[in-house]
PyMOL commands that place a pseudoatom at each C-alpha (Angstrom):
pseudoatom trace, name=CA, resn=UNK, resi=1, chain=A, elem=C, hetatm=0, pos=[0.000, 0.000, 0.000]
pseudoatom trace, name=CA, resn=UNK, resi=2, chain=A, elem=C, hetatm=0, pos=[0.822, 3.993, -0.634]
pseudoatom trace, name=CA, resn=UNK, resi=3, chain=A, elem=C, hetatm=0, pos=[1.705, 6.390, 2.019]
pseudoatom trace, name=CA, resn=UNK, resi=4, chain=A, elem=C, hetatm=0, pos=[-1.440, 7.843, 1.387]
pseudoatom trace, name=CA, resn=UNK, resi=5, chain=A, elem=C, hetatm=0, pos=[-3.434, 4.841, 2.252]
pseudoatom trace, name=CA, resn=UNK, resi=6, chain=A, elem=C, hetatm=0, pos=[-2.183, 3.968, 5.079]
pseudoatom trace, name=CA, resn=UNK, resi=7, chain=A, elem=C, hetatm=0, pos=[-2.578, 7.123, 6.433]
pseudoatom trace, name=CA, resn=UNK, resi=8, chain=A, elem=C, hetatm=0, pos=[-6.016, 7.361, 5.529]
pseudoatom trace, name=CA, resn=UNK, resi=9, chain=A, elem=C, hetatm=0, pos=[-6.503, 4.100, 7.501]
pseudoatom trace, name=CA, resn=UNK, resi=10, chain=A, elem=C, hetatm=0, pos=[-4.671, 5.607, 10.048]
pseudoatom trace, name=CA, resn=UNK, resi=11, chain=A, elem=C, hetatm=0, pos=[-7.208, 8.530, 10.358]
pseudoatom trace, name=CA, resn=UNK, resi=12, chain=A, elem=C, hetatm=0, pos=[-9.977, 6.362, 10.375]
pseudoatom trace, name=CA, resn=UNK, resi=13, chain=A, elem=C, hetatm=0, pos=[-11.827, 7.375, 13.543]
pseudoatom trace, name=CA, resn=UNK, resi=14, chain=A, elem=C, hetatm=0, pos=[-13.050, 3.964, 15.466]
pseudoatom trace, name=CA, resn=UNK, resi=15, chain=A, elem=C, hetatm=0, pos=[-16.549, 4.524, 17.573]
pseudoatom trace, name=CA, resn=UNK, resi=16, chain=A, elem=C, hetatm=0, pos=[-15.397, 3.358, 21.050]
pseudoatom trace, name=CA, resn=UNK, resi=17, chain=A, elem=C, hetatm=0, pos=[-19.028, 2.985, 22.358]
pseudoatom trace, name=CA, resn=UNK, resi=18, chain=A, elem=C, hetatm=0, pos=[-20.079, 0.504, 19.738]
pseudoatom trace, name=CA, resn=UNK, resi=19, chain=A, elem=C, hetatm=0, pos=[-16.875, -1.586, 19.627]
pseudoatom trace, name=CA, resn=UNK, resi=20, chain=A, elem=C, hetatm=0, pos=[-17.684, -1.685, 23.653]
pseudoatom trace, name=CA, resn=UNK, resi=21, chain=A, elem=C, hetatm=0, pos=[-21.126, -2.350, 23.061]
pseudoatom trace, name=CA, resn=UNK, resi=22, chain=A, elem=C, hetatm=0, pos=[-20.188, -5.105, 20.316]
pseudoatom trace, name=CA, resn=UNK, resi=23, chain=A, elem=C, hetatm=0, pos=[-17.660, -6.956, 22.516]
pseudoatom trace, name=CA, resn=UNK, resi=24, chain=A, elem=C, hetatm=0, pos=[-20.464, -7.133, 25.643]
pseudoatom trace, name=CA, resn=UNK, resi=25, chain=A, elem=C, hetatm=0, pos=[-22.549, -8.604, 22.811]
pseudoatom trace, name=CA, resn=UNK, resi=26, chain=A, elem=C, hetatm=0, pos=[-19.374, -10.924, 22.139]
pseudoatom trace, name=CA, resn=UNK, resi=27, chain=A, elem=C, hetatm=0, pos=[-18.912, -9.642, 18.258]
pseudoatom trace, name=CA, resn=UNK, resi=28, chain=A, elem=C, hetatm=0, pos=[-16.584, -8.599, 16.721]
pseudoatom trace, name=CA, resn=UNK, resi=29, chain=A, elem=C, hetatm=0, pos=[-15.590, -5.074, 17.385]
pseudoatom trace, name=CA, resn=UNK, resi=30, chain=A, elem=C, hetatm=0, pos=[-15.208, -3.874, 13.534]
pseudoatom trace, name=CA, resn=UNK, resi=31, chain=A, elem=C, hetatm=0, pos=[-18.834, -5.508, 12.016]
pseudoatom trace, name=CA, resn=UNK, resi=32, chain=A, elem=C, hetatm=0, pos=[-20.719, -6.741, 14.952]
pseudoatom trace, name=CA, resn=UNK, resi=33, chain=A, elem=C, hetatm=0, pos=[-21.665, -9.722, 13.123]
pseudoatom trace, name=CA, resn=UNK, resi=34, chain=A, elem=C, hetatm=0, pos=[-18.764, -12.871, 13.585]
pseudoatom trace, name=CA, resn=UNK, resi=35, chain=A, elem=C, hetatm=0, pos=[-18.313, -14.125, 16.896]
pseudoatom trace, name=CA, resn=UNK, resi=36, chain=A, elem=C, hetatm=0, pos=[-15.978, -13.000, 19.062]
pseudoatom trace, name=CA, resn=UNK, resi=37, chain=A, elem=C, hetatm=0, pos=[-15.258, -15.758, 21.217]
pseudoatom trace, name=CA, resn=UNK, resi=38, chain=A, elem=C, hetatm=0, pos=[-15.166, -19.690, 20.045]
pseudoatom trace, name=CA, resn=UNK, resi=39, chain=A, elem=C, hetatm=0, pos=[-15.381, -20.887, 23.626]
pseudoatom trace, name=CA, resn=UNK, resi=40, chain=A, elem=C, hetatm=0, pos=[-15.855, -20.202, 26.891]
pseudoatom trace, name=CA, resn=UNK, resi=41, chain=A, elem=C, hetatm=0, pos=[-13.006, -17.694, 26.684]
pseudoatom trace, name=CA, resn=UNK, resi=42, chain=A, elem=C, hetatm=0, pos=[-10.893, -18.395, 23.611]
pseudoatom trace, name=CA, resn=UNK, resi=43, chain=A, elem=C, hetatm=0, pos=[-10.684, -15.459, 20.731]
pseudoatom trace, name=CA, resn=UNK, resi=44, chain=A, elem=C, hetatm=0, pos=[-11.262, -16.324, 17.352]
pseudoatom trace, name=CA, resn=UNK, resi=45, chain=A, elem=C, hetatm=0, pos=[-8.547, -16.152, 15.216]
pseudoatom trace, name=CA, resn=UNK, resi=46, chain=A, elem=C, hetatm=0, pos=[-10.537, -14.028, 12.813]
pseudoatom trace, name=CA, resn=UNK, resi=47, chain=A, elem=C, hetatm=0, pos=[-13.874, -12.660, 12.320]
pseudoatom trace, name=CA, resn=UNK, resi=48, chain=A, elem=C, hetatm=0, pos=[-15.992, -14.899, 10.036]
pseudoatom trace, name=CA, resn=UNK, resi=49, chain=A, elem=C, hetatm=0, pos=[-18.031, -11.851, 8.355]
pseudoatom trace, name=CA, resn=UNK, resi=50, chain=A, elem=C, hetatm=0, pos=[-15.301, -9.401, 7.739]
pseudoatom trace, name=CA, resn=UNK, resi=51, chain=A, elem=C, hetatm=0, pos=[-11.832, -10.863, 8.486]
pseudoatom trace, name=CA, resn=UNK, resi=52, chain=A, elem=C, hetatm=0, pos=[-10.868, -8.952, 11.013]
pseudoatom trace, name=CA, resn=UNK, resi=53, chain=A, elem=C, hetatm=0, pos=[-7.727, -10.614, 12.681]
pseudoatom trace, name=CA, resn=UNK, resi=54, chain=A, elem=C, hetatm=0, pos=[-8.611, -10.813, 16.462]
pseudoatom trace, name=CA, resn=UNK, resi=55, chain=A, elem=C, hetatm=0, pos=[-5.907, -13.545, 17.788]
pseudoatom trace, name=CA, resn=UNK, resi=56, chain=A, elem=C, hetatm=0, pos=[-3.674, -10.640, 18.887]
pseudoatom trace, name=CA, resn=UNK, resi=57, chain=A, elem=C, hetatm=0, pos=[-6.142, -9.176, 21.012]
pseudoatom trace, name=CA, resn=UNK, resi=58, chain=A, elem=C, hetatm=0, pos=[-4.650, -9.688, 24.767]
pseudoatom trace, name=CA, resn=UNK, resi=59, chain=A, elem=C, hetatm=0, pos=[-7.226, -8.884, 27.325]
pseudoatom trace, name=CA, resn=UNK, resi=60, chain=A, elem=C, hetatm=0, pos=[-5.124, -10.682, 30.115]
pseudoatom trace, name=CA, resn=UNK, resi=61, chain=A, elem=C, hetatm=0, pos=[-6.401, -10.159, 33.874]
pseudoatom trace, name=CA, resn=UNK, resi=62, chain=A, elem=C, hetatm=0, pos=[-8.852, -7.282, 33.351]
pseudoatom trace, name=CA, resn=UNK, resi=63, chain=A, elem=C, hetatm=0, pos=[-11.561, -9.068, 32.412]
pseudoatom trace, name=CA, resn=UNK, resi=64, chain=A, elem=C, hetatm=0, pos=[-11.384, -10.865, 35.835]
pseudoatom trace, name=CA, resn=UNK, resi=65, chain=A, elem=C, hetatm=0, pos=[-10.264, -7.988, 37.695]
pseudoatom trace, name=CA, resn=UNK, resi=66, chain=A, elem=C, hetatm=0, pos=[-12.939, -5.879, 36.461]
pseudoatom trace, name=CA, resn=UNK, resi=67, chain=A, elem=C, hetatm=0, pos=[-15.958, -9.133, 36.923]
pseudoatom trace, name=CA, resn=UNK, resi=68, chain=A, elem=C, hetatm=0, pos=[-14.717, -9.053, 40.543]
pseudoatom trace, name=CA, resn=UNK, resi=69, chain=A, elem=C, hetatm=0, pos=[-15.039, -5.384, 41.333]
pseudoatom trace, name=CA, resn=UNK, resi=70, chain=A, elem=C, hetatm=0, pos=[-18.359, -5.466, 39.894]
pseudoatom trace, name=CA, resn=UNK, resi=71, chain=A, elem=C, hetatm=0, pos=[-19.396, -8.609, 41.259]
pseudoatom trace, name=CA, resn=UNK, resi=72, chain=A, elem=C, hetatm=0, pos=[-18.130, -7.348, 44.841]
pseudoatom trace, name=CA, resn=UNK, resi=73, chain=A, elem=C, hetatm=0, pos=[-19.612, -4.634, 44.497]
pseudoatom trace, name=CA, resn=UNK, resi=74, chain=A, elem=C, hetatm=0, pos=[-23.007, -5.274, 44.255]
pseudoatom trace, name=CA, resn=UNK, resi=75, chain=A, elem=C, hetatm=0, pos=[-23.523, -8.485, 45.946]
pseudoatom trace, name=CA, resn=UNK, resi=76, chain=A, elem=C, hetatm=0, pos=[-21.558, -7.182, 48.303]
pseudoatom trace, name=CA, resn=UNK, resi=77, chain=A, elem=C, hetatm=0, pos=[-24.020, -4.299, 48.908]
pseudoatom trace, name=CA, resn=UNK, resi=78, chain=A, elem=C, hetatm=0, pos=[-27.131, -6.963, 48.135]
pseudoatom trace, name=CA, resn=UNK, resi=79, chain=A, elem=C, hetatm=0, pos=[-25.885, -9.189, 51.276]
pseudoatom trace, name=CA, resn=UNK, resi=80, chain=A, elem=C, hetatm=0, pos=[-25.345, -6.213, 53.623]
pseudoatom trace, name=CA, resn=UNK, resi=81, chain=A, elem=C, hetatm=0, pos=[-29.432, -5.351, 52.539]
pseudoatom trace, name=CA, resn=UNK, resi=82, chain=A, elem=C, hetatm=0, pos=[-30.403, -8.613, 52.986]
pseudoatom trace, name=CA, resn=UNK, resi=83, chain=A, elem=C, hetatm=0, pos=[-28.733, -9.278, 56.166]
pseudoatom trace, name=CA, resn=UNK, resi=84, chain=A, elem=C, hetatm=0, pos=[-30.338, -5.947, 57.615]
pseudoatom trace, name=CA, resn=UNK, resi=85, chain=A, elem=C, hetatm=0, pos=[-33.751, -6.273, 56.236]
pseudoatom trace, name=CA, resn=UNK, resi=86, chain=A, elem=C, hetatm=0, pos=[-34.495, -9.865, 57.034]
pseudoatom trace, name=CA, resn=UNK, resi=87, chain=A, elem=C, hetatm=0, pos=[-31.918, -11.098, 59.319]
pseudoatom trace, name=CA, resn=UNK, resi=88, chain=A, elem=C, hetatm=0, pos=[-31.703, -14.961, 57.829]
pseudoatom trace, name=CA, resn=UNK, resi=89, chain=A, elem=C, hetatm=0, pos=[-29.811, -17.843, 58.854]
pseudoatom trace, name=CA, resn=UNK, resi=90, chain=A, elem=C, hetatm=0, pos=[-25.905, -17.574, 58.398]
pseudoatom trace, name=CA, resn=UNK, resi=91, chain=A, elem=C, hetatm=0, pos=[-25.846, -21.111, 56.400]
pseudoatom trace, name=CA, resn=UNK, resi=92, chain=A, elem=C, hetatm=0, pos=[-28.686, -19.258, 54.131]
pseudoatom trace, name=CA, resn=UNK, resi=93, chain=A, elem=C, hetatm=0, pos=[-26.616, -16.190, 53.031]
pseudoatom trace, name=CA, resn=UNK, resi=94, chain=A, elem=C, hetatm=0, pos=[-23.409, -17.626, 53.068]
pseudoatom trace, name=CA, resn=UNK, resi=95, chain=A, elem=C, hetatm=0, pos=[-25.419, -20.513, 50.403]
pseudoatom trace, name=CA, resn=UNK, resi=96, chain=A, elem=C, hetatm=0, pos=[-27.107, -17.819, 48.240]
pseudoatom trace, name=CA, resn=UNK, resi=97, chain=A, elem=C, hetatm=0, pos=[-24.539, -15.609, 48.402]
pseudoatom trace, name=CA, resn=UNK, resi=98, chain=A, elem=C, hetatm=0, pos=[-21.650, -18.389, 46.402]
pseudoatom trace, name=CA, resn=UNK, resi=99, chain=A, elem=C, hetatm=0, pos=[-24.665, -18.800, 44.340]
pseudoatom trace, name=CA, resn=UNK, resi=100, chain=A, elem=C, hetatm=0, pos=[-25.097, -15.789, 42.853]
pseudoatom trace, name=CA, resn=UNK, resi=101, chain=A, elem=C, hetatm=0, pos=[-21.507, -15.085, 43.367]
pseudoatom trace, name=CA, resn=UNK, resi=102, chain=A, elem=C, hetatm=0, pos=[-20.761, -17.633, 40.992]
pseudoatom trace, name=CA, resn=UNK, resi=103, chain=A, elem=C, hetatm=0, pos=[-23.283, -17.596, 38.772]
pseudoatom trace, name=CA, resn=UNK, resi=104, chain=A, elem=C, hetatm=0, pos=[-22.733, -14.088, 37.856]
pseudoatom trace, name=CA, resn=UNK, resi=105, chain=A, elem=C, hetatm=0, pos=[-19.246, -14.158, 37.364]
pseudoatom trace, name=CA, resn=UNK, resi=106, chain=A, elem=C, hetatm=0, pos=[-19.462, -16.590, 34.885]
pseudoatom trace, name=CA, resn=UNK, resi=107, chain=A, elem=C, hetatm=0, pos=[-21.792, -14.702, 33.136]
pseudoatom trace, name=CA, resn=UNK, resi=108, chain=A, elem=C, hetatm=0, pos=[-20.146, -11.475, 33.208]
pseudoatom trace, name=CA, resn=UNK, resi=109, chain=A, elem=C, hetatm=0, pos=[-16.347, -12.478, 32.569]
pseudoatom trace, name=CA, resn=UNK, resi=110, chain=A, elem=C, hetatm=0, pos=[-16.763, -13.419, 28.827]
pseudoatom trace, name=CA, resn=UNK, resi=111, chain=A, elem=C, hetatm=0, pos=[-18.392, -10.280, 28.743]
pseudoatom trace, name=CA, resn=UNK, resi=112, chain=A, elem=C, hetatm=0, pos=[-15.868, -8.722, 29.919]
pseudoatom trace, name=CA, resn=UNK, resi=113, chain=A, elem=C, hetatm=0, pos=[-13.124, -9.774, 27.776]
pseudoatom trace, name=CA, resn=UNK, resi=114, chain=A, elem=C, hetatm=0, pos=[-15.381, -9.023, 24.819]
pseudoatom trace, name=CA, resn=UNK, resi=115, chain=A, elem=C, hetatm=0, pos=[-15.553, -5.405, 26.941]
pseudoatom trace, name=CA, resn=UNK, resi=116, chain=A, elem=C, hetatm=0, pos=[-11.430, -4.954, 26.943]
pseudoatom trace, name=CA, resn=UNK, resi=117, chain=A, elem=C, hetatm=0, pos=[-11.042, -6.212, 23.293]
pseudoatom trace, name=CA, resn=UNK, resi=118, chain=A, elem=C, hetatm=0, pos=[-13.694, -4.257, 21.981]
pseudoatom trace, name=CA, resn=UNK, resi=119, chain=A, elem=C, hetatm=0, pos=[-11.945, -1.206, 23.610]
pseudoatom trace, name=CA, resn=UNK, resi=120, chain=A, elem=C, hetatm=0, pos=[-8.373, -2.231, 22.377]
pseudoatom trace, name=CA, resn=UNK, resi=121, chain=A, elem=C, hetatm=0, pos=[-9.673, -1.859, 19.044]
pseudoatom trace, name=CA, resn=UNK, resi=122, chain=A, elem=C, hetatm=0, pos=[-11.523, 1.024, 18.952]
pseudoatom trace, name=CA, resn=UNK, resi=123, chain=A, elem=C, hetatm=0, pos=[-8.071, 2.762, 20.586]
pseudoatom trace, name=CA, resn=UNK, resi=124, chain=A, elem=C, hetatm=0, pos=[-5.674, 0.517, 17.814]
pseudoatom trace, name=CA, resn=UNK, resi=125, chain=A, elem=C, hetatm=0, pos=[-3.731, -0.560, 21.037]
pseudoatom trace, name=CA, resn=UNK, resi=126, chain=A, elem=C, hetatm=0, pos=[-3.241, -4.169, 19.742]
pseudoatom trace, name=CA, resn=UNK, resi=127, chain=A, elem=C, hetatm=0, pos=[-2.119, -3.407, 16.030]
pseudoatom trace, name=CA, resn=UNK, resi=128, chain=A, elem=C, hetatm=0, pos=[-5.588, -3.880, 14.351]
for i in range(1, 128): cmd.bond("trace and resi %d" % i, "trace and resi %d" % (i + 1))
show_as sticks, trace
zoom trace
């Protein structure tokens, strides 16, 4: 490629909202169509729809770091409620409480990662 173009791709302004949005949908962060992830946690190599390459995306510890502030944070705050409002057995909130502790968290930390790679894109930290 020219100069030219690849400074016009360089100036090509990336929405970060909708690559956000699009990776806590898990797709891809350029057409919001391919999948994301092709397991649990594993990124695709590439997007089916457009091509996009996505195996260099690195999302590391955030996405846990970031499921357990927001996990802490508001079960956290839904246990102290509970435990003041109704007063229930110790076995009882201690029971519900890993229950919804992990059940949320593994909802939320694909999510996540699809989060931080949908933002590494939008900012071109990762070389796409």
């Amino acid at each position: 490629m020219s100069d030219v173009q690849n400074q016009m791709i360089e100036d090509e302004t990336r929405e970060v909202k909708r690559a956000i949005w699009r990776g806590l949908r898990l797709r891809c962060p350029n057409c919001g169509e391919g999948k994301l992830l092709h397991s649990y946690l594993k990124v695709n190599e590439s997007c089916d729809c457009c091509g996009l390459e996505l195996k260099r995306a690195k999302a590391d510890d955030g996405p846990a770091y970031m499921t357990i502030l927001i996990v802490g944070h508001i079960l956290g705050f839904g246990m102290h409620f509970a435990f003041v409002a109704w007063r229930p057995e110790p076995l009882t909130m201690v029971m519900i409480g890993l229950a919804l502790t992990i059940s949320s968290s593994l909802i939320m930390l694909p999510r996540m990662k699809g989060l931080i790679i949908g933002f590494q894109w939008a900012k071109r930290m990762y070389g796409l």
